[in-house]
Each structure stands twice: as structure tokens, then as C-alpha cells.
DRENTORZA-695501 format. One record per residue (C-alpha): x, y, z. Coordinates in steps of 0.2 Angstrom, whole numbers, plus 5000, padded with zeros to 4 digits. Each point is the difference from the previous one (the first is absolute). Layout:
DRENTORZA-695501
XYZ ...
This chain:
DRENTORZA-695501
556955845381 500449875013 500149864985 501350064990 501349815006 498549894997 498450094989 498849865005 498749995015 501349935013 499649855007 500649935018 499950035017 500949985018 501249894999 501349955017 501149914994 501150025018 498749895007 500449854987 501949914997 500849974982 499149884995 498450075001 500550164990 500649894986 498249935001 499050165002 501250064985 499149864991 498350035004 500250204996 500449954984 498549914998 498850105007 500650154989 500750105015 501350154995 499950095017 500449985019 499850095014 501349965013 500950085015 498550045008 500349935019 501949994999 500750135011 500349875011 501349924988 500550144992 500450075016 500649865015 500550165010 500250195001 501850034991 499949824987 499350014985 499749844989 499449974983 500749844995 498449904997 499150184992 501450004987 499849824995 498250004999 499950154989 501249924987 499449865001 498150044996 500650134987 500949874992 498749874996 498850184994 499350055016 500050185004 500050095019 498750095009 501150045016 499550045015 501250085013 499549895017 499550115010 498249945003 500749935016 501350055011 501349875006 500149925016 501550115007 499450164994 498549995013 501149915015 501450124999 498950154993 498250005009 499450154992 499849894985 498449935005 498450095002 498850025011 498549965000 498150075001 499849945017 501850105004 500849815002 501950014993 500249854988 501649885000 500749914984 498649914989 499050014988 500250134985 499350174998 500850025018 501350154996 499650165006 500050134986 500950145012 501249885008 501750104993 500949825003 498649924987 500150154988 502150004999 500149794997 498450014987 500850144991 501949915001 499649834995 498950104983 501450094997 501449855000 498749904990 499850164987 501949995000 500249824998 498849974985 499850164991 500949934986 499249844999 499149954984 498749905009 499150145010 498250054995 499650105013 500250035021 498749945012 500250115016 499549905017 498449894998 498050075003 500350125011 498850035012 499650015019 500350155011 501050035017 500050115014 501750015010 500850145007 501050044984 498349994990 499550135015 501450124997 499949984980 498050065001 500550145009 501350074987 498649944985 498650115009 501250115002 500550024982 498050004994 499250135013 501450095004 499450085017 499149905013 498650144998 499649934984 500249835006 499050045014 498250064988 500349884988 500049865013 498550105010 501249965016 498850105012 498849864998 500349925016 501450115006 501349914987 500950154999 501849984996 501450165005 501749904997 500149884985 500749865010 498149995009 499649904984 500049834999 499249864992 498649974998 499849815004 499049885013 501050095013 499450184995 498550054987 499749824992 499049835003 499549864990 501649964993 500050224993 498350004992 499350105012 500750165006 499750145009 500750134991 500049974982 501150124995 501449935009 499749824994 499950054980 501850115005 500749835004 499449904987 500650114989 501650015010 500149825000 499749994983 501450134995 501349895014 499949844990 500150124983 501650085006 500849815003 499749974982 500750174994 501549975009 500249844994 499450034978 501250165003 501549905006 499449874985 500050164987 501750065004 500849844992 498549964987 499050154993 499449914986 499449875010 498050005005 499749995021 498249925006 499549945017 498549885000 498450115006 498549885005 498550084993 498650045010 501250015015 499350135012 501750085009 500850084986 499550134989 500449914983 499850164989 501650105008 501049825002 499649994980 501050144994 501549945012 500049864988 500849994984 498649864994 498449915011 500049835007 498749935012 499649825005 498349944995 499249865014 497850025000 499349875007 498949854991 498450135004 501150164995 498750074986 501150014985 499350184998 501050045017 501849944990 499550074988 499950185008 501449955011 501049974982 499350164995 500550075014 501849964999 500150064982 499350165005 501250055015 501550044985 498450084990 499849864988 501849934999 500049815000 500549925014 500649835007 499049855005 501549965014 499149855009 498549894997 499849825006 500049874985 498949905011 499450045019 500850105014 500349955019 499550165009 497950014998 498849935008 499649874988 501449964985 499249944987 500849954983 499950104984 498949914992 500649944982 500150154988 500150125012 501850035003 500150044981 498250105000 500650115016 501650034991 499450064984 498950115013 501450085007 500850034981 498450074992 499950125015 501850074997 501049865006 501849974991 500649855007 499249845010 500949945015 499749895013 500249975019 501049865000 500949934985 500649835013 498849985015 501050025017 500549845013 499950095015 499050135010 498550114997 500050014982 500249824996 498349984993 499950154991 499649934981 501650004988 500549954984 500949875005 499349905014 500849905015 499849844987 501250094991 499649964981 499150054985 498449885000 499150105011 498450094993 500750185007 501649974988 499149964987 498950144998 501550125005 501149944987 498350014987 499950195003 502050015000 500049954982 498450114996 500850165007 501749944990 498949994985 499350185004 501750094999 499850175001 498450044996 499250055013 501350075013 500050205000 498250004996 498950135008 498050005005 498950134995 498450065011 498850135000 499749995019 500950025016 499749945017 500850095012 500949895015 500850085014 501049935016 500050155008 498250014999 499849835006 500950005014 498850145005 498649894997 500549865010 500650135014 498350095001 499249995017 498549974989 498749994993 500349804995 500849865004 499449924983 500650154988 501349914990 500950124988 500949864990 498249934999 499250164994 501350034986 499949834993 498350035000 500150114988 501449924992 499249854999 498350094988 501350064985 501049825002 498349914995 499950114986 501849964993 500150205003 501850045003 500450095016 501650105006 500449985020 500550185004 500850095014 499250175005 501250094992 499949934982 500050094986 497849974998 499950114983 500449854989 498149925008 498350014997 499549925015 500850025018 499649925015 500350045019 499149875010 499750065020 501450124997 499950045017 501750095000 500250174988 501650024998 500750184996 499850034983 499049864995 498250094999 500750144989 500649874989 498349904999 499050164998 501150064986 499749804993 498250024999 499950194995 501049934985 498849864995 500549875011 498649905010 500549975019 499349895012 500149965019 499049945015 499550015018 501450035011 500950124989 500850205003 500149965020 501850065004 501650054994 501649925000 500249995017 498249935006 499350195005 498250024994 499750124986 498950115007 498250094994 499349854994 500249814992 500849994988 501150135004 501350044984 498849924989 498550075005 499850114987 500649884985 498549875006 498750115003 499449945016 500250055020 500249785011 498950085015 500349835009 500749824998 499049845007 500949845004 498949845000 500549815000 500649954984 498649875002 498850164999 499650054982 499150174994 499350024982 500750104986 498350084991 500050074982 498550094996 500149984980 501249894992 501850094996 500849914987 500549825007 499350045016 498449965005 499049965013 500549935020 501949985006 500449955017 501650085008 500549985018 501650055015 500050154998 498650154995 500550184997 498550135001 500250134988 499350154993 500250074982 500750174996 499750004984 500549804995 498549924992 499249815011 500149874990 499449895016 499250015016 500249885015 498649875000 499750025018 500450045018 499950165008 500950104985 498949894988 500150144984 501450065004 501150004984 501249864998 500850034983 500550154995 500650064984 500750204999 500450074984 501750115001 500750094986 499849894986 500249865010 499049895013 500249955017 499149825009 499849985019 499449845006 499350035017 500249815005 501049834998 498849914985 499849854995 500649914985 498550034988 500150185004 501950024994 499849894985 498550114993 500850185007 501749944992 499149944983 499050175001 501750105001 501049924987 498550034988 500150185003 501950004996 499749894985 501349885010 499949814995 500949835004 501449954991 498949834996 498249925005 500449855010 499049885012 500250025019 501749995006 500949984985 500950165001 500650104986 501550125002 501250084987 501850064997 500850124987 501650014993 500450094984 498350014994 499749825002 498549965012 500449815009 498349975007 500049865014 498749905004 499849895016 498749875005 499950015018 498749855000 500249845004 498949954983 500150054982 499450194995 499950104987 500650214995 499450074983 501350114991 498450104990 500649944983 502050065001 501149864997 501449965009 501649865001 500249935017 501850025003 500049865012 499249864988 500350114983 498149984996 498950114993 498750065012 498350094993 498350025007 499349925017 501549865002 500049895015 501249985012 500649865011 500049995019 501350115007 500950024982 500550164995 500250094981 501150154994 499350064988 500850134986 499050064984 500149934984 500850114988 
């Protein structure tokens, strides 16, 4: 329980104050206090401050603006300013900066430019956590400890070099092992002394900026490698932060959909989720949402933090366009009703100088309270006041998992083959995206979650089997559990080999079928999904396209043919029964009509239904907390909707109304809605 100090949804954001003078804190003091704001986050980009030189340590300004923002009632999120590395640490200490995929060796600038295996970067991080650990474990003010700052990006200097060579040391053991699971002897790539490896980068096995690569089982080793690098900063860093404050909660800001880390292992380094929510004017709102879902289920199901949003429009995309009014509020209700315990923003006073200076703020460079942003950020302060602690704690409840691996996607995006188009985010929201307009609630879920608690599990292109993972799916749908994957799936293993005697390999048997071949066509090129006789929803003609498995049944019933080209009747979907369960191929990428009727037709089976009948994209999600159900509803239109609540009455905690029947809804408002007792 992270909320124990303030049991409320906290409310706040980034806040530099070393960038402002005395005057303007007293000011920003004002304006927190209107706008309803109990939480900063500071220090996130003051090593340089804290820090002037290798042996000086100083915390003069840190120590005012602690006690003086806890003394006017705003608590600390503190982050340890490690997010970039000072200006002296890379002129006298080179090894500092990475370099990059094209084997260039960075100088200062920038952030995300400290290489994770540099022991100079590694002792300073660790120190100045520790000192800082030290300095404030005492202090009142302290929420929780924000580690660096979005970490992300990867390097590939010689001490990266040297560190890959210990970490494939310490998985294969021996270079034999290394050797078959890397398939070396595939263009004489076989390695006798360990310091022959090195990385794999433009200069070596890689092109196009490390999407493609020659030998995938050397890429995926250092992604993962990568990936556990920047994972044992933080460590270093929450365990110097541990040794002064047990008690007190550690997160680093995880950026959801981000592709170089794998999330799922980072998540159970962490004593609580916090990721940074920025989709774009055209993001569909079902993508957030699964992103949300998403970050809920890395920790499975604990609530996590909404660290960063914009309150208005952010400086880094293409086109910045403004939140329109009501959304702010109605994306931050988004965020709460998916899991999220507090609302905060990026940034609470909008910057004077460099890159970030029109990122959106709460307090913009006019630098008062008249401003629409304000307003509507000071309107939901007081609403989440007024909401106390209601909410916060509050867990979903899902009869349906969608599995979402890294691993498997860096796989996938590495594949020589067999499409540029196949998108696995795509494909997973996809399916995601059916149950959403159904208000069915769905669990994100990592392949090694616990799938008993589900009826329904789903592995879209789960091209990567990992060990273990069929056993557990077979054992699911010999139990009664329904199972359901697509083309592209049981490949390889782990390491990108080819499971061999047949697609799809470790799940062969569970599906019932044998993938003789796979076609790839132009996304522009459609085939037709065919049903004979109609099968519950289903019924007719689908059209699916990319890519176009051609399978045969070994005992799975066809639900579907291919429409036509040369494998026209060919089966398409497949369904195998398996113990007292059921398992669904899908043979291609479908279209939209085909998953909302396939979905509609599954749910019905389990006797799984929405939380609420509403019109299209007002969204309906729900939280429990000691048997109270808070159900959230969200108009995502820019017009007036409606939901229906099937005869149940319920008070709108928001308005304190009494809610019953089919009840409109305004343009991008949003209800919470708990029973009448």
C-alpha cells in the first residue's frame, strides 16, 4: 500500500523548481493550492547540482524545497537524478557515454546517454542514491523514490562488449551450448574463444538501425542483455535507496508500449508500476487502454501509477495538437478506472528554455490561473479531493487474458521474414480491441501468469514458445479452459531455433492442426474467410489479409476455408477440442467484422458479458474494492451518448445522482458509478 501518508488519488506532476527563483515558487506554491495538487515530483535532472564535481556533494536548494513544499501540504515523489549524467563525469570519465549503433562514441548531451556497464556511471549512480537515501530517510514529506527517468535506449561500447561475454557466459555455460543454440555453423560463425563475440550492431550482424539481423539468436541475447544492463542500474540504485528506507516504495517511469525493455521482469524489480501515458490525437483510445491494462498487469493486477501525462499537448510528435476540452479530465479518469492510483502530469510550470519548453504544463509561460488548462486541472483537483479514498486500492476482475510478450516480439520484428507488415502490437490489440467494445474486461498477462483463474486465453502470433509455456496452455484447456492463437505461432524456441517436425511445433498437438506453409502477400492483398453454415455470430464472408498460413487438421474441426487463391478450401479457422477444453487457430490476420463476431461468439459459449450496454466508444470498465463494484463510464465522443445500466440503480459518486436505465451522457464526461443499497 503505497497510499498509507495521503490515502487519496495523488495528484501532481514534474515539477523543477531549480529552474525557477524565489519568487516564482512562492507563486507556483499559490497555484498548487488552487489547483488541488498534493504531490511533486522533483530531482529528476539535478545531478548536475547536486553534484558540481566528483568529491562535492550539495543539497542546499533540495533541502529547502522539500520543507518548503511539505509545509504548505505537498508531499515528495523524489527522484535520484540520475536520468543524466553531469558534464564532468563524461569529460573526465569517457566511459560514461555510449556508443552508438553505428559504433560512433557519444560526448556529453542529451539524456539516456550513460552507458549501463560503465563502472564510473554505475559507482556515482549508486553513491549519489545512497547519500540521498541517507539525507531524507527520515523526512516526513517522502512518498515514494523515482529512480532515473524513462529509461531506455541501448549501447554498444567495449565495456558493453566485455559485459555480454560474462552474461552469455552465465546463461550457456559452455560455448558448445552457445554455439547450437546460436546455429553458429551457419555461415561459418563459429566461435572457439569467448572474446570472438562481439556485438552485434551495424558494424557486425545488424542494419537498418538493428531491425534486421543476420543472426537472430545473437540479436534477441542482446536485447535481453540490454534490457537486463539498464535493470541492473536501477537495482543498484532502489537497493542503495532500501538500505536507509525499507518502508518506502521505489518506481522508475516505464513508458508502455516501449519495445527495448522487457516490462514483465523490470515489474517485479519494482515495488509499485508507474509509466507515462502520451497517444497521440489519432491513438485509438482502445490502444491506452490496453496500454493501461497493460501496466496494471505487469505486477498481476496491482495498481499502478499514471506518472506523466500532458494536461494539454506535447512538443516531441509530429503534430501537437491540444487536448481538446474535457479530455484531460476524461483520459485521467481512463488511467484510474484501468488501475491507476494517482494522476500526474508532465509539467506542473511549463519550461523558459530548451527542448522542452513547449511541452503543455499546468501552469503556462503566461504564468497565471485564467488559463483554460488551469482551470479544468484545478476542476478535476477538487473532484479527486472530493473522492477521497474510495477508489484507490481497487482491483479489476477479468475472465480473459491476452498474452503480451517482449521476448516474443523482438523475435518478430527480427525475423528474416515472412513480413514487413506483421505488427505484433497490431495483432494483439486487435484482439484486445473485440472484448474493449464489448465492455468485456481483459487482463494483459505475461506467459508465465498464473492462466487457471480464466476462461479465455489468448496468444496472438506467438511466434516464440517458450519452455514451459505449451505444457501450461495444454494443461489450461485440458481443464476447461478455451485457448486461442493465430498464424505465425509455435515457430522456435527461446533462442529463435525452429521447433522441428512441423508448424506449430510445441502446440501442434493442443490445436489439432500441422501449418504446411506460410504465404506473405501485400497488405493491400485480401483473401476471404468462408463459413459454410453459420456458427454462432459468425456467418458468412470475412476478408483477412498479410499473412496466410496453410494448414491441415489432425483431428481440429474447420470452421472456415480460404475464399480463394491456390489453397482456396484450405481450412482457415480451426477449432480442437482438448480435454474438456477448446482450442482456436486463426490461420490469418482478419478483419474487424470477423473478430467482433468470432469474440461475440466466444463470450457466449462462456456465458461472459459486459459490465454495461453502451453506444460506441463510450467505454465501460470496473474496479472492486471490498465488495463494492465502482463501475466508470467514459464518453470518448465528442457528442452526447448514452449506456444503459439494465434496470440496477446506482449513485454517481462524481455528481451524487441517481443513475437507472439507458442515461445519457455528455461529450467526453465521465460517471463512477456504485450501487444503490
Amino acid at each position: 500500500m503505497i497510499h498509507e501518508k495521503l490515502p487519496k488519488i495523488w495528484y501532481g506532476g514534474d515539477y523543477n523548481p531549480e529552474q525557477w527563483n524565489e519568487e516564482t515558487w512562492q507563486e507556483d506554491q499559490r497555484m498548487f493550492q488552487l489547483a488541488g495538487i498534493d504531490v511533486v515530483t522533483i530531482n529528476v535532472f539535478s545531478w548536475a547540482l547536486n553534484q558540481p564535481d566528483e568529491t562535492t556533494y550539495d543539497f542546499t536548494w533540495l533541502d529547502g524545497t522539500i520543507d518548503r513544499l511539505y509545509t504548505e501540504g505537498v508531499h515528495i515523489c523524489l527522484a535520484t537524478s540520475t536520468a543524466a549524467h553531469p558534464a564532468w563525469m563524461a569529460k573526465k570519465y569517457p566511459d560514461v557515454c555510449r556508443v552508438d549503433f553505428d559504433g560512433r562514441k557519444r560526448k556529453f548531451g542529451g539524456r539516456h546517454n550513460s552507458c549501463p556497464n560503465s563502472p564510473t556511471y554505475r559507482h556515482y549512480a549508486s553513491e549519489i542514491a545512497d547519500k540521498l537515501g541517507e539525507r531524507y530517510k527520515d523526512h516526513p514529506g517522502i512518498l515514494v523514490w523515482h529512480v532515473s527517468n524513462e529509461y531506455g535506449g541501448y549501447c554498444y561500447c567495449d565495456n558493453c562488449e566485455k559485459q555480454f561475454r560474462v552474461w552469455l557466459k552465465n546463461k550457456y555455460h559452455t560455448l558448445d551450448a552457445l554455439n547450437e543454440q546460436w546455429c553458429t555453423r551457419f555461415w561459418g560463425h563459429t566461435f572457439y574463444q569467448w572474446d570472438e563475440i562481439v556485438v552485434p550492431n551495424i558494424r557486425t550482424e545488424e542494419w537498418f538501425g538493428g531491425q534486421n539481423t543476420n543472426f537472430q539468436g545473437i540479436s534477441l541475447d542482446y536485447r535481453r542483455f540490454q534490457s537486463d544492463s539498464l535493470l541492473e542500474t536501477f537495482k543498484l540504485e532502489r537497493d542503495a535507496l532500501k538500505k536507509h528506507t525499507p518502508n518506502i516504495p521505489v518506481t522508475t517511469n516505464l513508458m508502455g508500449l516501449y519495445p527495448e525493455l522487457d516490462y514483465f521482469k523490470w515489474a517485479k524489480e519494482m515495488d509499485v508500476v508507474s509509466w507515462d501515458n502520451y497517444p497521440s490525437i489519432d491513438t485509438p483510445v482502445s490502444m491506452t487502454a490496453m496500454t493501461h491494462d497493460l501496466m496494471r498487469g505487469l505486477k498481476s493486477g496491482q495498481p499502478f501509477m499514471l506518472m506523466e501525462q500532458t494536461p494539454s499537448q506535447q512538443n516531441w510528435q509530429a503534430y501537437n495538437a491540444l487536448k481538446r476540452p474535457g479530455v484531460m479530465r476524461l483520459w485521467s479518469y481512463q488511467a484510474v478506472a484501468h488501475g491507476a492510483d494517482t494522476v500526474m502530469f508532465f509539467q506542473l510550470r511549463r519550461s523558459r528554455g530548451a527542448t522542452e519548453k513547449y511541452h503543455g504544463a499546468v501552469i503556462e509561460h503566461v504564468g497565471h490561473e485564467k488559463t483554460r488548462v488551469f482551470r479544468e486541472v484545478a476542476e478535476l483537483g477538487e473532484e479527486l479531493q472530493r473522492l477521497g479514498d474510495q477508489i484507490i486500492g481497487a482491483r479489476a476482475q477479468a475472465k480473459v487474458g491476452i498474452v503480451f510478450d517482449w521476448e516474443n516480439r523482438w523475435a518478430i520484428e527480427l525475423s528474416s521474414g515472412p513480413s514487413v507488415a506483421l505488427d505484433y502490437v497490431k495483432e494483439v490489440h486487435k484482439y484486445y480491441d473485440a472484448f474493449y467494445k464489448k465492455n468485456i474486461p481483459v487482463d494483459m498477462i505475461s506467459v508465465y501468469e498464473d492462466i487457471s483463474k480464466y476462461d479465455i486465453v489468448i496468444a496472438p502470433v506467438l511466434y516464440m514458445v517458450k519452455e514451459g509455456h505449451a505444457e501450461r496452455l495444454k494443461q489450461f484447456a485440458k481443464s476447461g479452459g478455451t485457448f486461442i492463437t493465430t498464424f505465425f505461432s509455435g515457430i522456435v524456441n527461446e533462442n529463435d531455433l525452429v521447433t522441428l517436425g512441423g508448424y506449430p511445433g510445441e502446440l501442434r498437438e493442443l490445436l489439432g492442426i500441422w501449418a504446411e506453409e506460410i504465404d506473405a502477400l501485400d497488405p493491400s492483398v485480401y483473401n476471404e474467410i468462408v463459413l459454410e453454415s453459420p456458427i454462432g455470430k459468425l456467418s458468412g464472408t470475412y476478408t483477412c489479409n498479410i499473412l496466410f498460413d496453410l494448414i491441415h487438421t489432425e483431428g481440429a474441426d474447420v470452421l472456415a476455408t480460404y475464399g480463394n487463391e491456390f489453397y482456396k478450401g484450405m481450412p482457415v479457422v480451426t477449432k480442437n477440442k482438448y480435454g474438456n477444453g477448446n482450442a482456436y487457430y486463426i490461420a490469418s490476420s482478419p478483419d474487424e467484422s470477423f473478430m467482433d463476431d468470432f469474440i461475440s461468439t466466444i463470450v457466449e459459449e462462456h456465458g461472459i458479458n459486459g459490465i454495461m450496454q453502451s453506444e460506441d466508444q463510450v467505454e465501460v470498465v470496473e474496479r472492486i474494492k471490498d465488495g463494492e463494484h465502482y463501475i466508470f463510464v467514459l464518453n470518448h465522443q465528442a457528442k452526447d451518448a448514452s449506456f444503459d445500466t439494465a434496470g440496477k440503480s446506482y449513485i454517481n459518486i462524481l455528481t451524487n445522482q441517481l443513475v437507472k436505465g439507458k442515461t445519457s451522457i455528455k461529450a467526453r464526461d465521465v460517471c463512477i458509478l456504485r450501487e444503490e443499497k
